[in-house]
LOKERO-888339 format. One record per residue (C-alpha): residue in one letter; x, y, z. Coordinates in steps of 0.25 Angstrom, whole numbers, plus 5000, padded with zeros to 4 digits. Example, Ala and Ser with C-alpha at 12.3 -4.5 7.8 and 13.67 -1.06 7.14 Angstrom:
! residues 2
<node A,<5049,4982,5031>>;
<node S,<5055,4996,5029>>;
//
This chain:
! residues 526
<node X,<4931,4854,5051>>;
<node X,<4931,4870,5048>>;
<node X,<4942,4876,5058>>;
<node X,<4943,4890,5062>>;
<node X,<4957,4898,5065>>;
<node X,<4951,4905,5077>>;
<node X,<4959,4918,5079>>;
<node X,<4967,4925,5090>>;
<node X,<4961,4940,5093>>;
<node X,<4973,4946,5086>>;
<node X,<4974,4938,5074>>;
<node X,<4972,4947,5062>>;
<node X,<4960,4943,5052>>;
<node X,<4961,4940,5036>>;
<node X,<4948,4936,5029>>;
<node X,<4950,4933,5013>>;
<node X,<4937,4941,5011>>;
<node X,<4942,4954,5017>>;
<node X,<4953,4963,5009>>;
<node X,<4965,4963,5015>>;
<node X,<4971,4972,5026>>;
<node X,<4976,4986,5020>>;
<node X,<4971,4995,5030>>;
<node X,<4973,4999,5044>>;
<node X,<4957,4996,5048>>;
<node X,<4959,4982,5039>>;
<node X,<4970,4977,5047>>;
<node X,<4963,4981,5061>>;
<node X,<4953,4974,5057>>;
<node X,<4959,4961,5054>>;
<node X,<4966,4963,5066>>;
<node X,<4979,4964,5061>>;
<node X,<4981,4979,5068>>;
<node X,<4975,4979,5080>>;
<node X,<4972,4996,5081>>;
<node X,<4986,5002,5078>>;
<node X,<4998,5004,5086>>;
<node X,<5003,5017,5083>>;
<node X,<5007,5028,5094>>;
<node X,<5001,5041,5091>>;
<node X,<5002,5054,5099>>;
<node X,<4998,5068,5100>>;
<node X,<5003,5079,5103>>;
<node X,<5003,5085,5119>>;
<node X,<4996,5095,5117>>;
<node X,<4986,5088,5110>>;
<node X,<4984,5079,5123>>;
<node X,<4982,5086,5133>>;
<node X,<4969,5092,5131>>;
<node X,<4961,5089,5142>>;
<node X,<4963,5081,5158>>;
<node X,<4953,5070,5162>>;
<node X,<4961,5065,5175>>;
<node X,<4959,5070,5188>>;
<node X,<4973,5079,5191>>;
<node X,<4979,5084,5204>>;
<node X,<4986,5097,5198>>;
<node X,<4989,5110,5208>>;
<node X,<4976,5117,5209>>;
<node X,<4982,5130,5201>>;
<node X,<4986,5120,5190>>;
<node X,<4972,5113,5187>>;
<node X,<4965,5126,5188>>;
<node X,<4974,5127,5176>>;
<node X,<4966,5116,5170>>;
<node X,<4952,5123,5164>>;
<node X,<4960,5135,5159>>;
<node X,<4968,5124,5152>>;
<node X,<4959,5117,5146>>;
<node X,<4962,5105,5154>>;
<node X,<4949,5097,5161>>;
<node X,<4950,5087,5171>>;
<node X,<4937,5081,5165>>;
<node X,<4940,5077,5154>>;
<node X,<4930,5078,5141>>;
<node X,<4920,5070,5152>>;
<node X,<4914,5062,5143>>;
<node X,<4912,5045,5143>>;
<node X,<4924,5038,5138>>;
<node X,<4923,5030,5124>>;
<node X,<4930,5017,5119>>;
<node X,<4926,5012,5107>>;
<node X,<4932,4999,5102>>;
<node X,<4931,4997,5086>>;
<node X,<4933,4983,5083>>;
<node X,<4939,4982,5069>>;
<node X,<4933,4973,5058>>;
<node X,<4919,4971,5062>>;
<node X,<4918,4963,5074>>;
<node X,<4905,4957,5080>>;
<node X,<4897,4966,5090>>;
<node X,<4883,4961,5088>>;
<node X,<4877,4949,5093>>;
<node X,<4888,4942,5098>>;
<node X,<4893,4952,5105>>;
<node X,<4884,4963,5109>>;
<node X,<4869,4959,5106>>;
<node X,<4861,4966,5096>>;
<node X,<4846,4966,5094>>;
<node X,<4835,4969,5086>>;
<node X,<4826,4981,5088>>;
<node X,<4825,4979,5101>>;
<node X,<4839,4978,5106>>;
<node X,<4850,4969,5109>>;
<node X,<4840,4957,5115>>;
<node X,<4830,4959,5102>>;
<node X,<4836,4947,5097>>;
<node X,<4840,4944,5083>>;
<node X,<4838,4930,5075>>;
<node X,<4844,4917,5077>>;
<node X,<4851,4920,5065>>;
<node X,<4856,4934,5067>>;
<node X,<4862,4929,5081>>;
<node X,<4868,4920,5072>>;
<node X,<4876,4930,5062>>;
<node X,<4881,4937,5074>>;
<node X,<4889,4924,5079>>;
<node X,<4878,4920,5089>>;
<node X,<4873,4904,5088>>;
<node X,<4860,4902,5091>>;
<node X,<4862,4895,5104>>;
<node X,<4869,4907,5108>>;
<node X,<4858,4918,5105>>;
<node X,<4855,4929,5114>>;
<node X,<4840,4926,5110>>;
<node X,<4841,4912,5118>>;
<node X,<4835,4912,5131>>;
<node X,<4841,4902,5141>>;
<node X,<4827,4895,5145>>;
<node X,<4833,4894,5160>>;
<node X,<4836,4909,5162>>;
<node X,<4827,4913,5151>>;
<node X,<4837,4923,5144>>;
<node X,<4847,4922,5135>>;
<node X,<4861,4918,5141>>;
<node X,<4868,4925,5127>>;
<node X,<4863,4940,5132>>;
<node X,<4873,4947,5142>>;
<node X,<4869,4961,5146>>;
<node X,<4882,4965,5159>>;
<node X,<4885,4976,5150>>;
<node X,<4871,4981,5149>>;
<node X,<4871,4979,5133>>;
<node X,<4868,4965,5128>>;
<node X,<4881,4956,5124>>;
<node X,<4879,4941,5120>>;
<node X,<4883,4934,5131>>;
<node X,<4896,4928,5124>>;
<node X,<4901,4940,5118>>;
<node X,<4915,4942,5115>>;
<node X,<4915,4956,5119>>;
<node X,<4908,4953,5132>>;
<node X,<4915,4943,5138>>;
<node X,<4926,4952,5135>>;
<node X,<4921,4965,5141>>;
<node X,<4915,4958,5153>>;
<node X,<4930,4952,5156>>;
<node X,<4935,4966,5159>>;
<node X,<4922,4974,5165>>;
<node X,<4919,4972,5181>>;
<node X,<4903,4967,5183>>;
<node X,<4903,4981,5190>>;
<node X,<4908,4989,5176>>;
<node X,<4899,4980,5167>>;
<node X,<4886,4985,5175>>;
<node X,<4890,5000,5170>>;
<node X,<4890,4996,5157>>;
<node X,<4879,4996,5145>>;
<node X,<4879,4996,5130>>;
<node X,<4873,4996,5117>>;
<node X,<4874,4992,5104>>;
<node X,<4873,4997,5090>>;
<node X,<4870,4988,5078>>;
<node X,<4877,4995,5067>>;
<node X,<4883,4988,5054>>;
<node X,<4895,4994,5047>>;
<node X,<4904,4990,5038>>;
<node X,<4916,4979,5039>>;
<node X,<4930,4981,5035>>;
<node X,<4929,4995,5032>>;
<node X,<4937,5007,5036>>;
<node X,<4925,5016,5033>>;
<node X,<4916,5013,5047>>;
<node X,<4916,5026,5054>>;
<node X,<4913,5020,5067>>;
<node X,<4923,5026,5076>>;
<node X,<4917,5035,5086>>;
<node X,<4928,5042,5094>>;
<node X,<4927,5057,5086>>;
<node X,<4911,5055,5089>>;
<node X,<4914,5053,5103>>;
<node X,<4923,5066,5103>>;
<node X,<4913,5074,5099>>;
<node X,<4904,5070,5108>>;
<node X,<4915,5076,5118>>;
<node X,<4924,5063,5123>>;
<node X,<4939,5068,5125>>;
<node X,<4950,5064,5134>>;
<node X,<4961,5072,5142>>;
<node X,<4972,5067,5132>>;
<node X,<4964,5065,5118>>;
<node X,<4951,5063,5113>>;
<node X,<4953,5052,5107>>;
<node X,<4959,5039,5105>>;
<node X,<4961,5024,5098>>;
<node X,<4968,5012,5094>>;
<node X,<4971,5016,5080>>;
<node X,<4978,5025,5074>>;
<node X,<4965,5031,5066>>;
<node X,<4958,5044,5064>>;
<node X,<4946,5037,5072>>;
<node X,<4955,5030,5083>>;
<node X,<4950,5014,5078>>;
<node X,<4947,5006,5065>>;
<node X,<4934,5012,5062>>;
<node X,<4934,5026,5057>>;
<node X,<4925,5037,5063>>;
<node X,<4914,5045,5057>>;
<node X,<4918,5056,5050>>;
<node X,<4909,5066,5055>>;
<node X,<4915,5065,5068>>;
<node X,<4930,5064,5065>>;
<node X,<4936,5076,5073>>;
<node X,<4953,5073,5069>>;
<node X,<4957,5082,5079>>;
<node X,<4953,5070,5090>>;
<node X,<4960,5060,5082>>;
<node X,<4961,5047,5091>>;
<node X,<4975,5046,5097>>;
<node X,<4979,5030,5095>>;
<node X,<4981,5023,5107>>;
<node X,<4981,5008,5108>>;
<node X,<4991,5004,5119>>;
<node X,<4995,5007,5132>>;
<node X,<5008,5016,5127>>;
<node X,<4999,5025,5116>>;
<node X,<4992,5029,5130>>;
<node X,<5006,5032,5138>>;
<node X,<5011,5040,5126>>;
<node X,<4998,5050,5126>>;
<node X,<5006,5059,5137>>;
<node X,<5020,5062,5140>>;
<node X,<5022,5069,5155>>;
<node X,<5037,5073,5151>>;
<node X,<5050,5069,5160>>;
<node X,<5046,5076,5171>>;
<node X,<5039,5063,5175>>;
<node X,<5054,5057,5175>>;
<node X,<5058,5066,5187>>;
<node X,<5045,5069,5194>>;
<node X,<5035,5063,5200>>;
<node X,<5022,5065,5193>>;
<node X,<5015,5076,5205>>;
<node X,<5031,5083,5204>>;
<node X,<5030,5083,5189>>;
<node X,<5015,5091,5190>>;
<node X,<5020,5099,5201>>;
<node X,<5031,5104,5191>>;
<node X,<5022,5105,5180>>;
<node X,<5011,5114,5189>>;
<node X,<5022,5122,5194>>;
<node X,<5029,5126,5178>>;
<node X,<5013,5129,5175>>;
<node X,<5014,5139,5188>>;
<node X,<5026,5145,5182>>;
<node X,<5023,5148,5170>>;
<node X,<5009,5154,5172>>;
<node X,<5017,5163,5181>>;
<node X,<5026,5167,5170>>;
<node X,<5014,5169,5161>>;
<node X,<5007,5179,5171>>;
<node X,<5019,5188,5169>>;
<node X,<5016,5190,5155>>;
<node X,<5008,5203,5152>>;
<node X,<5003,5200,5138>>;
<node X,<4990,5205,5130>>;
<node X,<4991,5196,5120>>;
<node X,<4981,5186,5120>>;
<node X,<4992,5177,5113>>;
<node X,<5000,5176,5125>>;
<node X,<4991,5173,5135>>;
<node X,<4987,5161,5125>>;
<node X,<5000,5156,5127>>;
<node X,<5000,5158,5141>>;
<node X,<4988,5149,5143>>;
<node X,<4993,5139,5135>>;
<node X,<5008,5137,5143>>;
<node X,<5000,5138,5156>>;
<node X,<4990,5128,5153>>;
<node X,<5003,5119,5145>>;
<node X,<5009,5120,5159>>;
<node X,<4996,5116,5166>>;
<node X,<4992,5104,5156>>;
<node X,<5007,5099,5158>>;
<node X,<5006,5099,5171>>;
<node X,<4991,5091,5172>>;
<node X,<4998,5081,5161>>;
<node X,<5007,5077,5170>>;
<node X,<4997,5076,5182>>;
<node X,<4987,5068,5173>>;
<node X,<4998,5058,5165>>;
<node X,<5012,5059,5174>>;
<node X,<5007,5047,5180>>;
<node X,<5007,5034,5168>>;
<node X,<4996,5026,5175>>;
<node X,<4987,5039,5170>>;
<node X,<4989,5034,5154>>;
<node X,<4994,5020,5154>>;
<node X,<4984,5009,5153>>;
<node X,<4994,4998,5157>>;
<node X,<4996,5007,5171>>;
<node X,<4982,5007,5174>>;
<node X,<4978,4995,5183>>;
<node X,<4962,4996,5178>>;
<node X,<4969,4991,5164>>;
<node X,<4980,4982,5167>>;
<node X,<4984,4975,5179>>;
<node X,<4978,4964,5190>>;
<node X,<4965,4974,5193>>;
<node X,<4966,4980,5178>>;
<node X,<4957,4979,5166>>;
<node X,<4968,4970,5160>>;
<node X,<4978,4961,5165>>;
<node X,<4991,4965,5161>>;
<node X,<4994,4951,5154>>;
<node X,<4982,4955,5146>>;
<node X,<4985,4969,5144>>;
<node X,<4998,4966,5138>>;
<node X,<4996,4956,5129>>;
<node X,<4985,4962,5123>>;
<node X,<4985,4975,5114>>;
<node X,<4970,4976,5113>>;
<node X,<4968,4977,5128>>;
<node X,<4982,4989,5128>>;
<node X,<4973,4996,5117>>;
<node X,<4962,4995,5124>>;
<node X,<4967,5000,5137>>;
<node X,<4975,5012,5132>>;
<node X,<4960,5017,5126>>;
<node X,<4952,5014,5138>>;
<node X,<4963,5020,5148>>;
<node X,<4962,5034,5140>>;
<node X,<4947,5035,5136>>;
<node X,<4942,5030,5150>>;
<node X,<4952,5040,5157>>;
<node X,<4948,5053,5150>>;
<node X,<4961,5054,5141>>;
<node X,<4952,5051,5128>>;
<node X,<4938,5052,5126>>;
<node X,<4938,5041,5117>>;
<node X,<4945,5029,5112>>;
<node X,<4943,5017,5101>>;
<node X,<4949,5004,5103>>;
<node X,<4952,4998,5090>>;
<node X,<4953,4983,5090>>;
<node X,<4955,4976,5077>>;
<node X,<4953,4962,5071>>;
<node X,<4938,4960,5072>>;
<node X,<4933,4956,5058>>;
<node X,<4933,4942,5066>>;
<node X,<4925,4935,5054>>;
<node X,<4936,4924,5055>>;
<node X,<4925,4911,5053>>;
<node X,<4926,4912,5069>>;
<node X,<4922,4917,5080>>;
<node X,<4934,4916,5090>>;
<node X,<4941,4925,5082>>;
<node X,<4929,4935,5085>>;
<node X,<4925,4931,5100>>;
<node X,<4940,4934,5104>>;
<node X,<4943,4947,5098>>;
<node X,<4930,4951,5103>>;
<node X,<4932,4945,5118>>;
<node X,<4946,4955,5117>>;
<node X,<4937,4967,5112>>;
<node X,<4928,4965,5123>>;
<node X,<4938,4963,5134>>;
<node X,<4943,4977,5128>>;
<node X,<4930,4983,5130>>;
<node X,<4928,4979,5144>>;
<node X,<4940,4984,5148>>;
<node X,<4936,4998,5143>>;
<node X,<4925,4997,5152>>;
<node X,<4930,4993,5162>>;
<node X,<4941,5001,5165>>;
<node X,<4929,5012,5163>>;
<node X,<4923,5007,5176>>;
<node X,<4937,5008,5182>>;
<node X,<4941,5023,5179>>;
<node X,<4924,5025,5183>>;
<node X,<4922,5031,5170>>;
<node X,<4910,5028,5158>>;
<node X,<4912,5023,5145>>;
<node X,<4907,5020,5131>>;
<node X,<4913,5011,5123>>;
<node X,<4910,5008,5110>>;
<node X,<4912,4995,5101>>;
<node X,<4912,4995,5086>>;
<node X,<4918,4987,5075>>;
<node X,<4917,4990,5059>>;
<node X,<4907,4978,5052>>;
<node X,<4904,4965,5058>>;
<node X,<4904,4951,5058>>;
<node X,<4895,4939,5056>>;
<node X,<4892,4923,5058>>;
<node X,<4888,4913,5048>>;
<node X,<4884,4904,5061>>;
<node X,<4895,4896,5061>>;
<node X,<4900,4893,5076>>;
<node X,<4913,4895,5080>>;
<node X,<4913,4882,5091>>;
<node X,<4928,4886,5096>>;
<node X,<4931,4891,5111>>;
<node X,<4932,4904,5107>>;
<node X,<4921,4905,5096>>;
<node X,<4912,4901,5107>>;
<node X,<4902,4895,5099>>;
<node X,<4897,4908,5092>>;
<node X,<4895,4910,5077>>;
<node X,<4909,4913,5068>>;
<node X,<4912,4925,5062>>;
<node X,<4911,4923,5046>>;
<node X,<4910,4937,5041>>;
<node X,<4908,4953,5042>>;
<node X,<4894,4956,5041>>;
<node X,<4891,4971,5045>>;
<node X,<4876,4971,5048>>;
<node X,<4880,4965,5061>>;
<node X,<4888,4975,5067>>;
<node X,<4884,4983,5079>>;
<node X,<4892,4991,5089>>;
<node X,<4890,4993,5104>>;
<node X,<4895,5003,5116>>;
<node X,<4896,4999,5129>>;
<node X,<4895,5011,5141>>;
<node X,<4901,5011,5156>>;
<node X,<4896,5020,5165>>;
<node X,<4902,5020,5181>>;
<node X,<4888,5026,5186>>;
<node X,<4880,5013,5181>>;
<node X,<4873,5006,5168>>;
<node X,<4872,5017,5158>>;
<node X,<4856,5016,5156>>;
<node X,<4851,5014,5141>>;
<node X,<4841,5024,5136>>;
<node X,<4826,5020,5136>>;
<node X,<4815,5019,5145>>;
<node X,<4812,5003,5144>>;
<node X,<4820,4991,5141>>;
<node X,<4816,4991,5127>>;
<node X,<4820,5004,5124>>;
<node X,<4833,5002,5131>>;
<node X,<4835,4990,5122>>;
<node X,<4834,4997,5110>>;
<node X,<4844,5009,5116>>;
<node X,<4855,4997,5119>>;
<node X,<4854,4991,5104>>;
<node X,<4855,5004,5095>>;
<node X,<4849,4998,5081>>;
<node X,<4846,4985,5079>>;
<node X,<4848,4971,5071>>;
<node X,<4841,4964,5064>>;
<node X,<4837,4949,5067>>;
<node X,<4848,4944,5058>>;
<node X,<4859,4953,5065>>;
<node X,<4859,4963,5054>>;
<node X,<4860,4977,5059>>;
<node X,<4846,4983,5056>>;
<node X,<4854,4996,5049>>;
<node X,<4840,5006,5050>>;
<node X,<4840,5002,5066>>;
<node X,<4850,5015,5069>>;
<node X,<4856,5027,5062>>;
<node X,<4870,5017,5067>>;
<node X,<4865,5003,5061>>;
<node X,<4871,5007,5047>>;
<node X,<4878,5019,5050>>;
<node X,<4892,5018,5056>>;
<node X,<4893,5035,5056>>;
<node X,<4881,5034,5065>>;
<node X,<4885,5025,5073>>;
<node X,<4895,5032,5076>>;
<node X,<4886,5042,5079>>;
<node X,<4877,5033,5088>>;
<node X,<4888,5029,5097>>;
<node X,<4892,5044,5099>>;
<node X,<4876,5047,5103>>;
<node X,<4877,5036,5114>>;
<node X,<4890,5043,5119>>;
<node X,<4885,5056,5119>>;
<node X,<4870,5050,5126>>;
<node X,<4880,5045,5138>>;
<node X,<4884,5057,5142>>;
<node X,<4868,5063,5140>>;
<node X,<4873,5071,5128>>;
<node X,<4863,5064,5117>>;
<node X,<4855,5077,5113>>;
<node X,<4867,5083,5110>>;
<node X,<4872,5072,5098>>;
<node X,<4864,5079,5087>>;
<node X,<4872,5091,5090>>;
<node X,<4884,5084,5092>>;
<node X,<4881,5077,5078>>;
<node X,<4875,5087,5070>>;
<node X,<4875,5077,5058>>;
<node X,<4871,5065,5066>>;
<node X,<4864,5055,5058>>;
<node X,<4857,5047,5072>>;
<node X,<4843,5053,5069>>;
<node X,<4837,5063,5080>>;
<node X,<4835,5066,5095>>;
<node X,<4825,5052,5096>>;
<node X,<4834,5043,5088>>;
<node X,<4847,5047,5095>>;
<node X,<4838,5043,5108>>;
<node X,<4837,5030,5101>>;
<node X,<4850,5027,5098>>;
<node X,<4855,5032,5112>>;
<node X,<4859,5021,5121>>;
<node X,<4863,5025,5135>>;
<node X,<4858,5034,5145>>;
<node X,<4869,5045,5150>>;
<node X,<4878,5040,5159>>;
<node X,<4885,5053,5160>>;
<node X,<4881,5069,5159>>;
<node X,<4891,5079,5153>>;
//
């Protein structure tokens, strides 16, 4: 009798048939680093370029504000998380359904269900003759998962009934390579150019890379002046801001005060100083407006509940998101929450979580179903904690390659009766994005079912679950995919028209075919 070493979500992966770790990406991927731990920093000038929090500074001092180049607003755009699972994990099918031509329920063969780890007996094309519909099709987050999904089971853990009715999604059949450095599918500089930025950086990730995760990003969008800051714990997101020792001797109202009141001073002492000289009044702007950024830093961060994850009782704690058990016995969830508290709060535009260890093709499929059912109960809690803070989200969920099944069934507890993972295979990739909106459902494009159908699936397989690679500019083209996930950002805040211009060299096609591959309806108006 064949027995299978089922493993543990952080046990690293060795196959005889793949080279052997020499690279950063090559150990992410086998899980033997799980998205870098290194502390990086910036400068303090370099943080403080904008304010997102609500402030209660005198009235004369956030006059200040405008003149200063500090907004209370924020960039204004919607949040974005993506989470790049290294080492080709397993999206379609068994996860998050994909269809033929006409969407997600156009169904694929017995055969293709098959090679995506789904038996037979547990096809989304069965109908159960009592209900008369399939029990393998679950639609509570508007896009259609199978029912025993890994990453649904996990997502639906941490989101509320009421947080999973404001969410929808779709998915993009796309194949890219496996085990390769060269997959530029990291979006965070696209999403900076369509305008996300935060009060502290623009960006962020859990790695220590010029794209912030394992993938790299397109080159035509690489802007390294925005250069994602690592963060992946609790502590990276403490260490952002430094109030000074004035906190040590005041409360945090008597430390503003203090700060408001040098800023009074000091513009005072300028005035006096009767220059033409254009120099001078440069530097008077700038200590004048130093004086009034000091003294907002210490009304937005004197507080340490404002950065700190582990402070905030929506992430940790008997009401949180997480328990603290949970939260601190498990990196993934600190790394997790340390992106989500900055992007969903305005102090990023955007962040990529990095979670390694997902070329899963162990002869298995409990190796599989639990790191997904982690990655998943990461992604609900982005969500979620969305909802809490009332504010909308995109996330985004990639990974380089894929995985396949020879049909063999994994009978154990936590193989569930699903098809093993036997090897990469790249032609059944596919990634998907998820969007919450606190005003309702964000509403697909198209004016019947049908045409909605086809808005929720951008490209298509083919019956044997093979990506069919002339079904979308993104089927065969990683760059472009890229490029499609930026087009459905930008269409959520009703800015589609203006893609082309964005992305002069854009490869999507024109006005038409960027309606086609445009999913969602705007769910804000900037």
């Amino acid at each position: 009798m064949r027995k299978t070493k089922h493993l543990q979500p952080d046990s690293p992966l060795l196959f005889s048939d793949h080279k052997k770790p020499m690279s950063r990406r090559d150990f992410i991927s086998a899980g033997l680093r799980t998205g870098g731990y290194t502390i990086a920093g910036l400068s303090m000038f370099s943080l403080f370029t904008a304010n997102h929090a609500q402030a209660a500074l005198s009235s004369d001092i956030e006059a200040l504000r405008d003149s200063c180049g500090i907004s209370t607003q924020g960039a204004g755009k919607i949040p974005f998380i993506s989470f790049d699972l290294a080492g080709g994990a397993n999206i379609s099918g068994s996860n998050v359904l994909v269809g033929g031509l006409g969407g997600q329920q156009d169904f694929l063969s017995t055969a293709g269900y098959s090679k995506l780890g789904i038996p037979g007996d547990m096809a989304p094309n069965i109908a159960n003759p009592d209900a008369m519909q399939s029990d393998f099709i679950n639609t509570d987050l508007g896009l259609a998962f199978h029912a025993d999904s890994a990453f649904l089971r996990g997502i639906l853990e941490k989101v509320s009934p009421e947080t999973a009715a404001n969410i929808n999604g779709a998915v993009i059949p796309s194949r890219s390579d496996n085990d390769t450095a060269n997959n530029p599918h990291n979006p965070m500089y696209a999403i900076a150019t369509a305008g996300a930025n935060g009060s502290l950086m623009p960006l962020i990730g859990s790695r220590n890379s010029d794209s912030g995760g394992n993938s790299m990003a397109p080159a035509s969008f690489i802007d390294l002046s925005l250069r994602p800051t690592k963060i992946d714990r609790p502590s990276d997101v403490t260490g952002l801001v430094d109030v000074g020792d004035l906190f040590n001797l005041l409360s945090q109202s008597d430390a503003v005060a203090v700060m408001e009141s040098i800023q009074r001073v000091s513009a005072q002492k300028m005035a006096q100083i009767n220059s033409k000289v254009t120099r001078d009044d440069i530097i008077k702007d700038l200590v004048n407006c130093g004086y009034v950024k000091s003294a907002d830093l210490a009304d937005r961060f004197g507080d340490p509940s404002t950065l700190n994850p582990l402070l905030d009782v929506d992430i940790v704690g008997p009401g949180g998101i997480f328990s603290l058990a949970e939260f601190d016995s498990e990196q993934e969830f600190q790394k997790t929450a340390s992106i989500m508290k900055l992007v969903v709060n305005g102090f990023a535009g955007a962040g990529t979580v990095t979670m390694g260890g997902f070329d899963y093709h162990t002869g298995d499929r409990s190796t599989g179903e639990l790191r997904d059912l982690r990655a998943g109960r990461c992604m609900g809690a982005c969500l979620e904690y969305a909802a809490r803070r009332n504010q909308p989200l995109m996330m985004y969920v990639f990974s380089d390659g894929s995985v396949a099944s020879n049909g063999r069934i994994d009978e154990s507890v936590d193989g569930r009766g699903k098809g093993e993972w036997t090897g990469d295979n790249s032609s059944t990739g596919a990634s998907f994005f998820l969007v919450y909106s606190p005003t309702g459902k964000p509403q697909l494009m198209g004016g019947t079912a049908e045409q909605s159908a086809m808005h929720q699936q951008i490209g298509f397989m083919r019956p044997d679950a093979s990506v069919e690679t002339t079904s979308a500019p993104s089927a065969n083209n990683v760059n472009l995919l890229v490029q499609t996930v930026l087009l459905n950002y930008m269409a959520l805040h009703g800015q589609q028209n203006q893609f082309s211009t964005l992305v002069p060299s854009q490869g999507l096609g024109n006005s038409t075919m960027l309606d086609s591959l445009t999913a969602f309806q705007p769910i804000i108006t900037v």
